[in-house]
Backbone bond lengths (Angstrom), bond angles and torsions (degrees), N, CA, C in turn:
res aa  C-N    CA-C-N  psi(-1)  N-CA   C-N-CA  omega(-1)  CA-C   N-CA-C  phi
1 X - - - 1.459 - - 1.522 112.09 -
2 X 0.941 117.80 -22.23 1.647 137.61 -176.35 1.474 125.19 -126.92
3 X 1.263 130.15 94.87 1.205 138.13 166.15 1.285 117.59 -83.14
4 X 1.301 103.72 144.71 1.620 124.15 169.63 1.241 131.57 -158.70
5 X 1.460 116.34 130.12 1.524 138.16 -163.10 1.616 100.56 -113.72
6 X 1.753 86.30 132.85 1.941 81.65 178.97 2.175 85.10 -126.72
7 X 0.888 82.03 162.94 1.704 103.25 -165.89 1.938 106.32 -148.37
8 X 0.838 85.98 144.37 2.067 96.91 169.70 1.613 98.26 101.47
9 X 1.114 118.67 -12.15 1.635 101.23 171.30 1.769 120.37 -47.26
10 X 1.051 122.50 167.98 1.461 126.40 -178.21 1.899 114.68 172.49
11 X 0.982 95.20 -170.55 1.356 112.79 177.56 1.922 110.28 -100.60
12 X 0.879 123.01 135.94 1.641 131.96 -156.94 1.551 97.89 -142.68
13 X 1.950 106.69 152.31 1.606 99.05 156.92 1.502 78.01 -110.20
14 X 1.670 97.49 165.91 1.147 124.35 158.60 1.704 111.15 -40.55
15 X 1.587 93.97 134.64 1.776 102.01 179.85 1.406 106.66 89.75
16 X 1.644 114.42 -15.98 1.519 85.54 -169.01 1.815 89.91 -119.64
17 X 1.277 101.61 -179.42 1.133 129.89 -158.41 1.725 125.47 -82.59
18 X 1.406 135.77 152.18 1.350 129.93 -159.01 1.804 81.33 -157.00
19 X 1.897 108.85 142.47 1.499 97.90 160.29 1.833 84.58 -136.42
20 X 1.490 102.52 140.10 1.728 115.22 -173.67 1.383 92.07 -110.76
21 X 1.543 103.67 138.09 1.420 116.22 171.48 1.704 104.08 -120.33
22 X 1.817 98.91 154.62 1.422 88.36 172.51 1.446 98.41 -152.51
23 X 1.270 109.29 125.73 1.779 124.96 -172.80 1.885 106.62 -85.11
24 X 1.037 105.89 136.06 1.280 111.59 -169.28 1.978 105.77 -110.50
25 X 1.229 124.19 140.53 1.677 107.87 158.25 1.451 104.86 -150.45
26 X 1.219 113.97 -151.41 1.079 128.30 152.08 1.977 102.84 96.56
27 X 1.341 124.25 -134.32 1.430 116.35 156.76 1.608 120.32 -108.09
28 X 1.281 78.11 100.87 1.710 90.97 -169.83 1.955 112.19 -114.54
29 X 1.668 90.75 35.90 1.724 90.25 151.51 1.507 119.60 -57.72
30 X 1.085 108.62 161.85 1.976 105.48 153.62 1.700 110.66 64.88
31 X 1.545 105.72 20.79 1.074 104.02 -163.74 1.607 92.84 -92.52
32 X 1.459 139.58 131.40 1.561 126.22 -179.18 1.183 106.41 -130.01
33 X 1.278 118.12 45.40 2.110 110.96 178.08 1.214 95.45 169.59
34 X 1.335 146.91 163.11 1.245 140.31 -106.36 1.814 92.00 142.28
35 X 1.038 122.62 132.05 1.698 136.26 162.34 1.493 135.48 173.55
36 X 1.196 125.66 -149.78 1.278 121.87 174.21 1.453 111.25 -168.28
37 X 1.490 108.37 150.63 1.774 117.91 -131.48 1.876 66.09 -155.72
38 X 1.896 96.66 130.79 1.466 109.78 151.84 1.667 119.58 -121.97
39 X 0.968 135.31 -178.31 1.089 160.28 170.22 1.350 136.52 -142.64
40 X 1.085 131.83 102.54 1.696 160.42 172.54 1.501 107.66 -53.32
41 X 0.861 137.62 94.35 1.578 130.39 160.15 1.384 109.03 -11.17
42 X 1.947 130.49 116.66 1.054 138.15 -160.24 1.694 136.41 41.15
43 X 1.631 86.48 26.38 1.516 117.82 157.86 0.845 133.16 -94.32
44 X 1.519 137.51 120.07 1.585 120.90 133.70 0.931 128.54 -4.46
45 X 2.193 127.33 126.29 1.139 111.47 159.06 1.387 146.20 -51.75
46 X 1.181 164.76 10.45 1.713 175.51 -60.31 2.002 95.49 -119.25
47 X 1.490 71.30 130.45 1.659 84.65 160.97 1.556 114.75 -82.34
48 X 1.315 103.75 131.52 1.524 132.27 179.15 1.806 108.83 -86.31
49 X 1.290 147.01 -42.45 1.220 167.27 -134.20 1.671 124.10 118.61
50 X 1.718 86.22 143.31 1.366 81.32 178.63 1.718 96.02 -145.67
51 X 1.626 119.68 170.69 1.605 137.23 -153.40 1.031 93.95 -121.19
52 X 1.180 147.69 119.42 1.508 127.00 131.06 1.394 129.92 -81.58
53 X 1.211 126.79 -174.36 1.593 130.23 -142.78 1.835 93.40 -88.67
54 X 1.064 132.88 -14.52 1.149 141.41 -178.60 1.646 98.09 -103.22
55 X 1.340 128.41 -26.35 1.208 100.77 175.72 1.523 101.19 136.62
56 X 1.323 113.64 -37.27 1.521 121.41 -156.90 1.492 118.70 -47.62
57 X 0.728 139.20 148.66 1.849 119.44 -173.71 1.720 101.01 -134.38
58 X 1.319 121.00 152.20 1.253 138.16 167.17 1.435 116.74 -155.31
59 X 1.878 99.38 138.58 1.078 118.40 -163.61 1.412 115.08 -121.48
60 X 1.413 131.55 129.61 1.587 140.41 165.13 1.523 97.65 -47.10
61 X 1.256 105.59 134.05 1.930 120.58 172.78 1.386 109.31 -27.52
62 X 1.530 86.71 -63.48 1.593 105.84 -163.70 2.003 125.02 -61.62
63 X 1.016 86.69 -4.76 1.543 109.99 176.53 1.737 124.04 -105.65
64 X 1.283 109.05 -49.80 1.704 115.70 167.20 1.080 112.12 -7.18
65 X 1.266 125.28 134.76 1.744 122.21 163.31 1.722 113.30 85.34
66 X 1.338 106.26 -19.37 1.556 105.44 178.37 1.209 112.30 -137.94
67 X 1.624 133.94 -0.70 1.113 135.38 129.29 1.065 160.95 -116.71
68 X 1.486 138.87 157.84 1.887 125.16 -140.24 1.520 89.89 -138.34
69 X 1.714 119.00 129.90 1.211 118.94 163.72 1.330 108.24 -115.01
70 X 1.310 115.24 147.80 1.699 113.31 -172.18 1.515 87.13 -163.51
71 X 1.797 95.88 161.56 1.546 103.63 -173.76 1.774 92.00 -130.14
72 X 1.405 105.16 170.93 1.657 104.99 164.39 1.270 126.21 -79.76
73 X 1.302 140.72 -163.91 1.250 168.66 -156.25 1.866 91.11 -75.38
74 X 1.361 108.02 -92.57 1.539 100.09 177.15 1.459 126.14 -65.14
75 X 1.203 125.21 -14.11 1.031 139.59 167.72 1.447 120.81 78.51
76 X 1.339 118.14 40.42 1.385 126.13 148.16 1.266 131.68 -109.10
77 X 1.494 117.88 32.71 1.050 130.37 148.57 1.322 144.80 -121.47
78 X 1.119 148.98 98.33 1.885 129.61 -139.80 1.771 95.70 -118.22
79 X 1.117 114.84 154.55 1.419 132.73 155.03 1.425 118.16 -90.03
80 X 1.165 93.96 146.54 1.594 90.95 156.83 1.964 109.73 -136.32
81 X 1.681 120.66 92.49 1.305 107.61 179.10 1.253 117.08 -64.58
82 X 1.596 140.18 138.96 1.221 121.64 144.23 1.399 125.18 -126.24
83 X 1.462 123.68 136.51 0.797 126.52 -162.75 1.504 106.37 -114.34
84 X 1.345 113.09 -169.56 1.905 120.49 -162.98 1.730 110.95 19.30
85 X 0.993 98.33 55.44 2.136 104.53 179.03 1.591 77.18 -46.22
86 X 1.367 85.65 152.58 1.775 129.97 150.84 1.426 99.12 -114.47
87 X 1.660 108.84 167.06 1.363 133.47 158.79 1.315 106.38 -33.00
88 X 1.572 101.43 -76.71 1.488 137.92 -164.35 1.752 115.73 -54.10
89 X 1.535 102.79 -9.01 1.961 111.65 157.33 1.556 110.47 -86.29
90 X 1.323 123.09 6.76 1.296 112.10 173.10 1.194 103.40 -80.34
91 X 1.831 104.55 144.56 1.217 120.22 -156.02 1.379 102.40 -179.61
92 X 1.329 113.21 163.53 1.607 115.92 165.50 1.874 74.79 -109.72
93 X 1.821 84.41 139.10 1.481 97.60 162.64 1.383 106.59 -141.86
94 X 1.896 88.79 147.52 1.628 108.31 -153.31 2.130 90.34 -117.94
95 X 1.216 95.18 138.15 1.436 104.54 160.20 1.573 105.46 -95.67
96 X 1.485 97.33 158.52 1.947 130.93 -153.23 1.398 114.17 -119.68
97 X 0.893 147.89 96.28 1.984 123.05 151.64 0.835 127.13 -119.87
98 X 1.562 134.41 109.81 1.550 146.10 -167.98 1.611 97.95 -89.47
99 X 1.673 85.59 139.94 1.442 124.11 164.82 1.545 130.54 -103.18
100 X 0.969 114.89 61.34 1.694 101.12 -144.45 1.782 121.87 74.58
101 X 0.887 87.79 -142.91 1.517 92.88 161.47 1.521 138.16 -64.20
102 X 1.158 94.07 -11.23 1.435 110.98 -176.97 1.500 125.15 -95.89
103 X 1.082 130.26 126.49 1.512 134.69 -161.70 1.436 92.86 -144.58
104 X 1.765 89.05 125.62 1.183 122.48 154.41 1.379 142.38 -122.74
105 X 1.085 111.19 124.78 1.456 130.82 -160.24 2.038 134.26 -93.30
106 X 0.958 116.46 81.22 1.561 117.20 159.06 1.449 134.01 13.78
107 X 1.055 135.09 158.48 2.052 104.34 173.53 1.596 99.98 -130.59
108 X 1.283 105.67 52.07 1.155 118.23 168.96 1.808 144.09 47.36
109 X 1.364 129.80 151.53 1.347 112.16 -141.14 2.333 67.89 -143.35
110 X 1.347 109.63 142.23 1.580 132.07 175.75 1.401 87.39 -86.10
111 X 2.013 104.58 125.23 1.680 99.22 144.86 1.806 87.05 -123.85
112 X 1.215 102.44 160.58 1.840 123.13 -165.54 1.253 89.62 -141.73
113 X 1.209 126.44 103.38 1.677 122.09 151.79 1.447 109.35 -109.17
114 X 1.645 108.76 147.90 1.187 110.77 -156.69 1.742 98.16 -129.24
115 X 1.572 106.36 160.24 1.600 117.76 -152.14 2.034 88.19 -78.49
């Protein structure tokens, strides 16, 4: 019922900068939260930040201060900037949008930052 495309992944050095986009369609009433979740090769998935429909924003520790999530105008589209990469943000990162209980998930976009 919900599709989603994430785009802007790449290859990075350390310190520099990555902005992730993620296009939303499909029937996306009732949709109230919005974010993005990576995964590390023999990691756990971990939430990265997430938006809700009012705006509210929340951020993983490890990210604060160097990354910004924001959505557009109608709001089926969200960013995720990040800035001063480390190594240690490499990840495949997947965009999120809950329905209630229901979460749906992206098929993910490679960021590689390198030492």
């Amino acid at each position: 019922q919900v599709q989603l495309v994430e785009s802007g992944g790449g290859l990075v050095q350390a310190g520099g900068s990555l902005r992730l986009s993620c296009a939303s369609s499909g029937r996306l009433f009732s949709i109230n939260r919005m974010g993005w979740y990576r995964q590390a090769p023999g990691k756990q998935r971990e939430m990265v930040a997430s938006i809700t429909t009012y705006g509210t924003t929340n951020y993983a520790e490890s990210v604060k201060g160097r990354f910004t999530i924001s959505r557009d105008n109608a709001k089926t589209t969200i960013y995720l900037q990040m800035n001063s990469l480390k190594p240690e943000d490499t990840a495949v990162y997947y965009c999120a949008a809950s329905r209630g209980p229901t979460t749906y998930w992206g098929q993910g976009t490679q960021v590689t930052v390198s030492s």
